[in-house]
N, C-alpha and C positions, 0 to 999 in steps of 0.2 A: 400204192402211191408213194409212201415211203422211199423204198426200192431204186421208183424212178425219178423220184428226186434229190436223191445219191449219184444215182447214174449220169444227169445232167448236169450237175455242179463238178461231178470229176469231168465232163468231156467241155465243158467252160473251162475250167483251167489247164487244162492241156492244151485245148486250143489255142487259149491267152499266150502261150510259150513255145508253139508252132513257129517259126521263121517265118513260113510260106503266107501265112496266115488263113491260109484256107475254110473255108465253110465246114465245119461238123455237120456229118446230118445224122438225126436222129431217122428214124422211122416212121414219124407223122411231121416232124418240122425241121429246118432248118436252124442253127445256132453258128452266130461268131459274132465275137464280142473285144473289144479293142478298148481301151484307157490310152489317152495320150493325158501325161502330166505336166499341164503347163499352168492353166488359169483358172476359168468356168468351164464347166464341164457342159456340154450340152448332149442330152440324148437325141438320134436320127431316129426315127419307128418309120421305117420305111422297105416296102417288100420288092420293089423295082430296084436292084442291086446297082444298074447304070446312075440313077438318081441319087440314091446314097452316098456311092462313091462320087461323086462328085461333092456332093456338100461337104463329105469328108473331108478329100482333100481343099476345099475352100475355106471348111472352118479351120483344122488345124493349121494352114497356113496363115493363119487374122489368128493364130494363138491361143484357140480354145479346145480343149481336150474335147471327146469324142467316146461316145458311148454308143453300138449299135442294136437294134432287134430286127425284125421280118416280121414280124406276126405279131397280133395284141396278147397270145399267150407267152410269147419271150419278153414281150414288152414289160407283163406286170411280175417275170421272176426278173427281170432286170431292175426292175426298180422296187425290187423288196430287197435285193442284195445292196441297190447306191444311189443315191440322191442327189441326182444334178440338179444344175443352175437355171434349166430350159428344156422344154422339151420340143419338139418337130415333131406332127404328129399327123401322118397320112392316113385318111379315114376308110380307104377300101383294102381291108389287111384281111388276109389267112386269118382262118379261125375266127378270134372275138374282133372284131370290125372298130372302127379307132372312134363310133361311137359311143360304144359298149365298153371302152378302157377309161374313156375323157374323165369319167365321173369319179375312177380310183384314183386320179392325178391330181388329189388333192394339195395346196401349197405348193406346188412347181410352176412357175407358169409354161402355158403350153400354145405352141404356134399350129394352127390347123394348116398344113400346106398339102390342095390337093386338088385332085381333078372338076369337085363338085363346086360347080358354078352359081349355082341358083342359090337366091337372096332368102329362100329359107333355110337353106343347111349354111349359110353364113349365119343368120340370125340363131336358127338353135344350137349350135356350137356357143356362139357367145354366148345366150343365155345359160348353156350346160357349164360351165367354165372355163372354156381357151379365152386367151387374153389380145388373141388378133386370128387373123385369116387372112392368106394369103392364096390365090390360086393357082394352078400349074397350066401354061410353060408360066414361070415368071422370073425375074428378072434378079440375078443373085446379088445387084448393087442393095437395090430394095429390100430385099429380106436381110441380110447382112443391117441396116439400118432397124428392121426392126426388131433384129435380135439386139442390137446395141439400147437398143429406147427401153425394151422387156428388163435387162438386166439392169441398166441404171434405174430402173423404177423401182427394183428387187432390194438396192442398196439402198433405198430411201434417202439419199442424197447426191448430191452434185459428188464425182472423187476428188478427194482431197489434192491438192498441191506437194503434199509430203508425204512420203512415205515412211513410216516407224516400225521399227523392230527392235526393243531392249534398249539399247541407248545409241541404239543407231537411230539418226535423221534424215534422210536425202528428200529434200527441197527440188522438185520435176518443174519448178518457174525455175528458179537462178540456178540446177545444175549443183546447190551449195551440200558440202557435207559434214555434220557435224556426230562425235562421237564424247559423250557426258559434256556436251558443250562446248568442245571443242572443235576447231573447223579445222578439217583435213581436205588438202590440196588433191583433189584427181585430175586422170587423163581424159578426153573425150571417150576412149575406149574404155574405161577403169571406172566412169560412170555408170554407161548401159549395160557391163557386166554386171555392177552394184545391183543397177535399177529391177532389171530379169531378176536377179535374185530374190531383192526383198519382194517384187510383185508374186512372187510365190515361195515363201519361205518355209514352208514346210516339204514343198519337194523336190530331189535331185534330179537336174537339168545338164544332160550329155552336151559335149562339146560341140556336137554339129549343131545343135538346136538354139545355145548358145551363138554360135555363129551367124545362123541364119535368122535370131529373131534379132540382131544388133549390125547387121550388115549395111543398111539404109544409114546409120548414123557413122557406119566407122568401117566403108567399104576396104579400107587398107586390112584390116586386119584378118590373117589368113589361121589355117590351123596350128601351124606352126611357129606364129608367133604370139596363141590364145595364151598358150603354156605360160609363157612368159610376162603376159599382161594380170592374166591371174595369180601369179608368183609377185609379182609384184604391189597387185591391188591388197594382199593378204598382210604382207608386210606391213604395208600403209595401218591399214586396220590394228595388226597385231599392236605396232608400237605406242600405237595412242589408249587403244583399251586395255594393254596388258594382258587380254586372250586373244584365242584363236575365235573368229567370226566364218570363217569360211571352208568348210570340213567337204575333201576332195571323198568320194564316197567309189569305191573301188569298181569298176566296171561297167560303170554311169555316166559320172562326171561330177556336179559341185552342186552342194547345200550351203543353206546358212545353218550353223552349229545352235543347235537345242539352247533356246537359253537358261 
């Protein structure tokens, strides 16, 4: 067992580092496993691959990283190795059946989304632990709502209006920005770079993604002229706090600096 739980964690990380992203296949299951670093992570446990990819791309696009498995036995090394914000949890899976996982999925909350109709496998899911149910086909408006309702319940409160990091302040009502109390002037653009930043300040955010999650507020700005907003937005920062806030991370794109 050892052995092969060597053997699986190296073909997890190979895979992770694949371009193509392709499916690993072991010789009883399938494995591929994807992190996108933006926000809340949600894990998919889902064996129908067309289904998956879809959510995939619907969640990362609404800005939420992305964890995937196939099976309730990838499901529970996936979540011994990372602990997302949510989990999507389809209950007729290869191997351990996503009734048989519900019960390890302790403190995550978990969305049952699945074929089974009947108002007892809705009832005994929730009384097992999932926090909602949802059935298939359904409607990706819908669940996107209930994944938003799951996670502000998660946070125990309403989100704040301000976003803080060190002595940084950005005010998301008035747009305002203050650094040790000081208010510093930005652009319409030079904010929602700010704003992306500190909503995830622990990780580095490439330029496209950058682009594409600030597009809606500031469709002028293209790749070409990110460089330059950002060169700019840094300056603003440098000269009011006296350090660097904004560390360009080589072959990714930008962090906010470790404080």
């Amino acid at each position: 067992m050892e052995g092969r739980g060597i053997l699986l964690l190296l073909m997890l990380l190979w895979d992770a580092y694949v371009p193509c992203r392709r499916p690993v296949m072991d010789t009883k299951i399938w494995l591929r496993y994807e992190v996108v670093m933006y926000y809340e992570k949600i894990a998919i446990i889902e064996d129908d691959q067309h289904i998956g990819d879809i959510l995939e791309r619907t969640l990362t696009r609404e800005g939420y990283g992305t964890l995937r498995a196939y099976s309730g036995t990838e499901a529970l090394y996936l979540l011994s190795e990372h602990t997302p914000d949510l989990i999507l949890l389809d209950l007729m899976l290869p191997g351990l059946s996503g009734e048989e996982i519900l019960p390890r999925m302790q403190g995550i909350p978990v969305i049952v989304v699945s074929a089974k109709i009947g108002i007892d496998d809705k009832v005994d899911m929730l009384l097992n632990g999932a926090v909602d149910y949802i059935t298939k086909p359904f409607d990706m408006k819908e669940l996107l709502a209930r994944i938003t309702v799951q996670l502000r319940r998660g946070c125990g409160q309403e989100p704040s209006p301000a976003l803080v990091y060190g002595d940084l302040r950005l005010d998301t009502a008035s747009h305002e920005l203050t650094i040790k109390d000081i208010p510093i002037r930005l652009t319409k653009t030079e904010y929602a770079i700010l704003k992306l930043l500190m909503q995830n300040p622990k990780q580095a955010i490439s330029k496209a993604v950058i682009l594409d999650r600030i597009c809606e507020d500031t469709p002028d700005c293209t790749e070409r002229s990110l460089k330059q907003h950002i060169s700019n937005l840094r300056k603003k920062l440098r000269d009011a706090g006296d350090r660097e806030y904004i560390e360009a991370v080589w072959g990714i794109g930008f962090k906010l600096e470790a404080q």
